[in-house]
C-alpha positions as CSV (number, residue, x, y, z in Angstrom):
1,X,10.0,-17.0,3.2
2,X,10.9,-16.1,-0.5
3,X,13.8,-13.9,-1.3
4,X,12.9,-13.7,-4.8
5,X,12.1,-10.1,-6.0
6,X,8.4,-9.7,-6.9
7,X,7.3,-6.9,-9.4
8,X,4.2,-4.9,-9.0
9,X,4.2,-2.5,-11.5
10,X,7.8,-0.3,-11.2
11,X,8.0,-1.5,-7.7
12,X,10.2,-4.2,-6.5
13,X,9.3,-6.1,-3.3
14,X,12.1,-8.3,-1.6
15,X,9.9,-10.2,1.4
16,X,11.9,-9.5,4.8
17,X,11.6,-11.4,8.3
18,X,11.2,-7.8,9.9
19,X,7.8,-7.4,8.1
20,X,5.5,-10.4,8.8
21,X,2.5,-10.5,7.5
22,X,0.3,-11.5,11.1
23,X,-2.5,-13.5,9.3
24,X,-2.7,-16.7,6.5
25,X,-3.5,-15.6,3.0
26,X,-2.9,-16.9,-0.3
27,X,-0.6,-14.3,-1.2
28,X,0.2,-11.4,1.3
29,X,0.5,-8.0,1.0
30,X,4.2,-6.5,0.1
31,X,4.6,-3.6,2.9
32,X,6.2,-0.9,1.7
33,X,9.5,-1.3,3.9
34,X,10.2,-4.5,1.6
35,X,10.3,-2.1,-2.3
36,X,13.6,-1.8,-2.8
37,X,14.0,0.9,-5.7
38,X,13.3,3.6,-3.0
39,X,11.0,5.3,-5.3
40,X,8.3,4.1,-2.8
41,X,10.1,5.1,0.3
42,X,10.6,8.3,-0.9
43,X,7.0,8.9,-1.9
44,X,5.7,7.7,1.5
45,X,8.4,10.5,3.5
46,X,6.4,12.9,1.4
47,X,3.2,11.3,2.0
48,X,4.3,11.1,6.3
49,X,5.3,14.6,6.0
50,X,1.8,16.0,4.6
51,X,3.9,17.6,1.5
52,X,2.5,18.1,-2.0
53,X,2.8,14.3,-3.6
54,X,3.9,14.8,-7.4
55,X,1.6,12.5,-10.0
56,X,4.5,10.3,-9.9
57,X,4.2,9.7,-6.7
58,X,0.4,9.5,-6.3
59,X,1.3,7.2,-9.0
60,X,3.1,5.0,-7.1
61,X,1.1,5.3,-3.9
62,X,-1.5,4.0,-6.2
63,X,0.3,1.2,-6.9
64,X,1.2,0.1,-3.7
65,X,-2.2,0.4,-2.2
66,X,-4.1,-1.3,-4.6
67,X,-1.7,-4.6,-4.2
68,X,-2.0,-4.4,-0.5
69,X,-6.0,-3.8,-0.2
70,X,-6.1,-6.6,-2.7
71,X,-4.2,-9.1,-0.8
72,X,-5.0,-8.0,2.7
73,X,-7.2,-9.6,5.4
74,X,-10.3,-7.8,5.8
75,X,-12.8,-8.3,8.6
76,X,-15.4,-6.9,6.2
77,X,-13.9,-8.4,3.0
78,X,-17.4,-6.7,1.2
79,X,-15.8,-3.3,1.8
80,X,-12.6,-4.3,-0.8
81,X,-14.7,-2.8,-4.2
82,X,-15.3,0.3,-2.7
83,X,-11.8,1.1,-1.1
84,X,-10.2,-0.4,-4.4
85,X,-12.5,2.2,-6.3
86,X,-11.1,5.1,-4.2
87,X,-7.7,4.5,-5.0
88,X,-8.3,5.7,-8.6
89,X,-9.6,8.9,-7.0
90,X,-6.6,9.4,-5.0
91,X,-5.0,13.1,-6.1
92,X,-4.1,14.8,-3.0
93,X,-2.2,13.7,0.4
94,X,-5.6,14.4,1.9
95,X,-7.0,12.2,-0.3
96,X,-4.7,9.2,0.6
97,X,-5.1,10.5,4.5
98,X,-8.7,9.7,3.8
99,X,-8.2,6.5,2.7
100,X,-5.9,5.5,5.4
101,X,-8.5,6.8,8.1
102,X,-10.8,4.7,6.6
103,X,-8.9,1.6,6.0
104,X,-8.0,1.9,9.8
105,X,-11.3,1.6,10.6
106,X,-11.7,-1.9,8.6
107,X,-8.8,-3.0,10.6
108,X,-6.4,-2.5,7.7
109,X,-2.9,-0.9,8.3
110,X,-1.2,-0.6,4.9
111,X,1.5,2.3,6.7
């Protein structure tokens, strides 16, 4: 385990012991428990809460999302272009409820 920070973007990622990644990968995913500026913790209580996500926000969402789906495991690792492309798309909290939903359904749990 590394306790060195890692930046993605204006997100900082501290890995923790209370946030294992379960499978082998080059490089895995940062969950969002492990950014420390808060800026992502707060977007994802507004996210959880179906509230109106500012661009900001979305923004950061973004962010995290696109790391995560490009780092995850993925039983159908063919289907990471087209979730990648939707996360451009992403302006709404039903948009990124989509996305989850979807993501579920490849097995991939990024909340």
């Amino acid at each position: 385990m590394s306790n060195e920070p890692e930046h993605i973007g204006a997100l900082i990622f501290v890995e923790s012991p209370d946030y294992p990644y379960p499978f082998t990968v080059a490089q895995p995913p940062r969950f969002w428990m492990e950014e420390t500026t808060g800026a992502l913790g707060a977007a994802i209580e507004v996210y959880m809460r179906g509230e109106r996500l500012d661009t900001a926000q979305i923004e950061l969402l973004k962010l995290y999302l696109r790391q995560y789906l490009e780092r995850a495991m993925m039983a159908a690792p063919t289907d990471r272009p087209r979730f990648l492309g939707r996360i451009a798309r992403l302006r709404t909290v039903a948009d990124v409820e989509r996305l989850a939903d979807s993501l579920s359904e490849a097995g991939v749990e990024p909340f």
